[in-house]
C-alpha positions as CSV (number, residue, x, y, z in Angstrom):
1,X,134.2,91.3,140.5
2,X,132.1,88.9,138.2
3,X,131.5,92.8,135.9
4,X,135.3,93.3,135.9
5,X,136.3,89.8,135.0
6,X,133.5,89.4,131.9
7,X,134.5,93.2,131.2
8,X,138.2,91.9,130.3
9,X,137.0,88.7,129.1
10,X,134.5,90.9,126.5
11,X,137.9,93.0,125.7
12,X,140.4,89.9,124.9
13,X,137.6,88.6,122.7
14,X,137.2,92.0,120.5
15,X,140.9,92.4,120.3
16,X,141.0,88.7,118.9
17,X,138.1,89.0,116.3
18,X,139.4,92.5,115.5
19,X,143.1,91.2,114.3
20,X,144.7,93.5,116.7
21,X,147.4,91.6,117.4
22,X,147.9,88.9,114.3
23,X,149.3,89.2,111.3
24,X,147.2,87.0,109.1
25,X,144.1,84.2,109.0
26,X,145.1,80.5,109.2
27,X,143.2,78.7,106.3
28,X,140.8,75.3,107.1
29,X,141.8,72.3,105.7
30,X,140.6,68.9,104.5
31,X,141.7,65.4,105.2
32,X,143.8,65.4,102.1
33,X,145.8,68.6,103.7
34,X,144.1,70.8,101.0
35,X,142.7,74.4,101.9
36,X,138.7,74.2,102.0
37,X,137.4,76.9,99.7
38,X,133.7,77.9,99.7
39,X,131.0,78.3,97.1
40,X,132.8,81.5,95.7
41,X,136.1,80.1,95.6
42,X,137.1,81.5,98.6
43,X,139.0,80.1,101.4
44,X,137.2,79.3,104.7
45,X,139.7,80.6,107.0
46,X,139.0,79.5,111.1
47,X,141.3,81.2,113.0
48,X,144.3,83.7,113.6
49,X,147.7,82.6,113.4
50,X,150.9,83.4,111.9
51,X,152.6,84.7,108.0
52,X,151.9,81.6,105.6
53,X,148.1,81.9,104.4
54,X,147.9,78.9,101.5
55,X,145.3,81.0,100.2
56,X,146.7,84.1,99.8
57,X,146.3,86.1,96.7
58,X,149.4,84.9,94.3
59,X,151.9,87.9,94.0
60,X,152.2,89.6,90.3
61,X,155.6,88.3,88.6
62,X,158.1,90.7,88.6
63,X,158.9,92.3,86.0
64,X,161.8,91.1,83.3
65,X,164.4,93.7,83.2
66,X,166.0,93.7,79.7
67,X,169.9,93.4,79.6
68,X,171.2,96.5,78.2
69,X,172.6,96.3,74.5
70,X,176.1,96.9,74.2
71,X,177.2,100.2,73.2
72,X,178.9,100.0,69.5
73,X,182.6,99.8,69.2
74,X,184.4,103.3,68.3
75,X,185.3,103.7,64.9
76,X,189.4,103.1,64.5
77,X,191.0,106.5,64.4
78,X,192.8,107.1,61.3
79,X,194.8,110.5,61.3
80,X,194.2,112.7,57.7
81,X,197.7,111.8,56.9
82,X,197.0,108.0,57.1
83,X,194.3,108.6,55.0
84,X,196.4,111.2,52.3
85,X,197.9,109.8,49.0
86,X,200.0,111.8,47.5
87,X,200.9,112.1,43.8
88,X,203.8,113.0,41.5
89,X,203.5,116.2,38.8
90,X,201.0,116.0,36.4
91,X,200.6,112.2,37.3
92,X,197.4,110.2,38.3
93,X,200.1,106.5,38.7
94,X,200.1,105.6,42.0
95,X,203.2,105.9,43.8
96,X,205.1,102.9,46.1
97,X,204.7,105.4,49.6
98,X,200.9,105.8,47.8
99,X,200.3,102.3,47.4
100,X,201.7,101.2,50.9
101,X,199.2,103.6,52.3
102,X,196.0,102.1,50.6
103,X,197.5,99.0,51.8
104,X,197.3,100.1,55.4
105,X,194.2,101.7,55.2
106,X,192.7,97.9,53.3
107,X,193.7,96.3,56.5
108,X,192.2,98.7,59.2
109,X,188.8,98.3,57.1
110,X,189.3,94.7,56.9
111,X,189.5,94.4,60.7
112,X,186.7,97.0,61.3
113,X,183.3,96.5,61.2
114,X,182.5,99.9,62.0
115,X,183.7,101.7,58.9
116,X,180.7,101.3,56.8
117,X,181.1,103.9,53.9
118,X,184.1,104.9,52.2
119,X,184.5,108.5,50.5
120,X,187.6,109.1,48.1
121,X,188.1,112.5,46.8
122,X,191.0,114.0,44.2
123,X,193.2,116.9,43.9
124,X,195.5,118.9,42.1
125,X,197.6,121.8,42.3
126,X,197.1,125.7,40.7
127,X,198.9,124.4,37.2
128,X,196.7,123.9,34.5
129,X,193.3,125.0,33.2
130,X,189.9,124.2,35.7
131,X,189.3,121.5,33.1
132,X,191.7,119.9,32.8
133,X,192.6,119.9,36.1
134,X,189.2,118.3,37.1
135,X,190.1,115.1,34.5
136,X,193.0,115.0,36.5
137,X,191.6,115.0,39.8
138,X,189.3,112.3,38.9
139,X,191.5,109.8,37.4
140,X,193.7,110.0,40.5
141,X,190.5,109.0,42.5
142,X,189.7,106.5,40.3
143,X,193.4,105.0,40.8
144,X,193.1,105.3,44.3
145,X,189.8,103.3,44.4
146,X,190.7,100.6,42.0
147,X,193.6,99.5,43.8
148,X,191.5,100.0,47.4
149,X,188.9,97.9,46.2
150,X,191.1,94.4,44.7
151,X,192.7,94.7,48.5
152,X,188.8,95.0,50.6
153,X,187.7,92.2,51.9
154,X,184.0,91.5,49.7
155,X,183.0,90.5,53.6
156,X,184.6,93.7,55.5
157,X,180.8,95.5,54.5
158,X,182.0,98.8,52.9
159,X,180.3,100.4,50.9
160,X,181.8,102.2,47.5
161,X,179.2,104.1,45.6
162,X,180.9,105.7,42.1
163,X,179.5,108.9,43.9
164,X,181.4,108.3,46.6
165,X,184.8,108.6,44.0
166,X,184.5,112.4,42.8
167,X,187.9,114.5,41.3
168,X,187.4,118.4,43.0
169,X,189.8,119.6,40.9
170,X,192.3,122.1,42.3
171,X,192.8,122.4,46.0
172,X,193.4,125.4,47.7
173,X,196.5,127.1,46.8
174,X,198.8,127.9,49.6
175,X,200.4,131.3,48.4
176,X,203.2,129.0,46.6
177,X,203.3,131.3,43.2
178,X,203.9,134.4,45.7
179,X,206.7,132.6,47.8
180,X,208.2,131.3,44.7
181,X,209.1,132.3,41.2
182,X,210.8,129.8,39.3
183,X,208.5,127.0,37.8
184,X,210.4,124.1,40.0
185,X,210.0,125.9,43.0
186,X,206.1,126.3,42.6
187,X,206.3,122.4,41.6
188,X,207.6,121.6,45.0
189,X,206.0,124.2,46.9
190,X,202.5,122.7,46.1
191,X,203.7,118.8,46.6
192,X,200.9,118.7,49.2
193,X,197.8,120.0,46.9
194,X,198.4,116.6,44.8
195,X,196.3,114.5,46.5
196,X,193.4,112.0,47.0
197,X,191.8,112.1,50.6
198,X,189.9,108.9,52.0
199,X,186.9,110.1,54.4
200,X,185.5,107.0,56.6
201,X,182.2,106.9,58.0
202,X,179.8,104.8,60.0
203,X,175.9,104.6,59.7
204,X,175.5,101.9,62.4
């Protein structure tokens, strides 16, 4: 009997030193209620005990997650014939329907901070010689962009390059001469091919 009882008294005392069943090793502590470390800097630990070590190693920080950047506003949509000005016959004056146009399309680019470049290109219609057709196509652009740029804000941050204000001559003809044989007829027919186009874009 005495062999059995120091055989299970041998056992309970390996399980104990082994950790079997704890979890962690209680720390010592001074008279101050500090954890006693040793010549190394380690902690003297005495027994077995329960979760909360003092001296346990101090956990990394976690990592700081960045906020995600909000995603840039759409740019306003502006249909093409919003952004279409149309011209009378042989004519680069700005019309009252043209002029309340550019006045719409002042205040969407006043309000939007998205539209960040401005293109404004002119037309004309199948009359007339390729050259002088191409004067005429740029003074109607030039028009266009001088009274577009005395109604931008200096603060809406468009940007108008003189490159960006071109006359492409005529546009492409519509098979109005064919349709049509009397001069007043052809006039009317190409109505839409006298025209200065605004293109928006954004480089954000």
């Amino acid at each position: 009997m005495r062999i059995l009882s120091l055989t299970l008294t041998c056992l309970v005392a390996a399980f104990s030193t082994s950790g079997a069943f704890a979890k962690s090793e209680d720390a010592a502590y001074d008279k101050g209620n500090n954890p006693v470390v040793d010549s190394r800097g380690g902690c003297v630990r005495t027994k077995w005990t329960d979760d909360r070590d003092p001296c346990a190693p101090t956990p990394p920080p976690q990592p700081v997650v960045e906020a995600p950047k909000p995603k840039p506003k759409p740019m306003p949509v502006v249909s093409q014939e919003q952004r279409t000005i149309y011209f009378e016959f042989d004519s680069y004056k700005l019309t009252p329907e043209g002029a309340a146009k550019i006045d719409q399309l002042a205040n969407i680019v006043n309000g939007s901070k998205e539209i960040t470049d401005v293109h404004i290109h002119g037309y004309t219609d199948q009359f007339g010689s390729d050259g002088y057709n191409a004067t005429l196509a740029t003074k109607r652009a030039e028009a266009v962009r001088d009274y577009f740029k005395a109604r931008v804000s200096p603060y809406s941050g468009v940007t108008l390059h003189e490159a960006d204000v071109k006359g492409l001559g005529k546009a492409q003809g519509e098979g109005c001469k064919e349709k049509h044989k009397k001069r007043a007829e052809r006039i009317a027919c190409m109505a839409d091919q006298r025209r200065v186009e605004f293109e928006f874009k954004s480089i954000r």
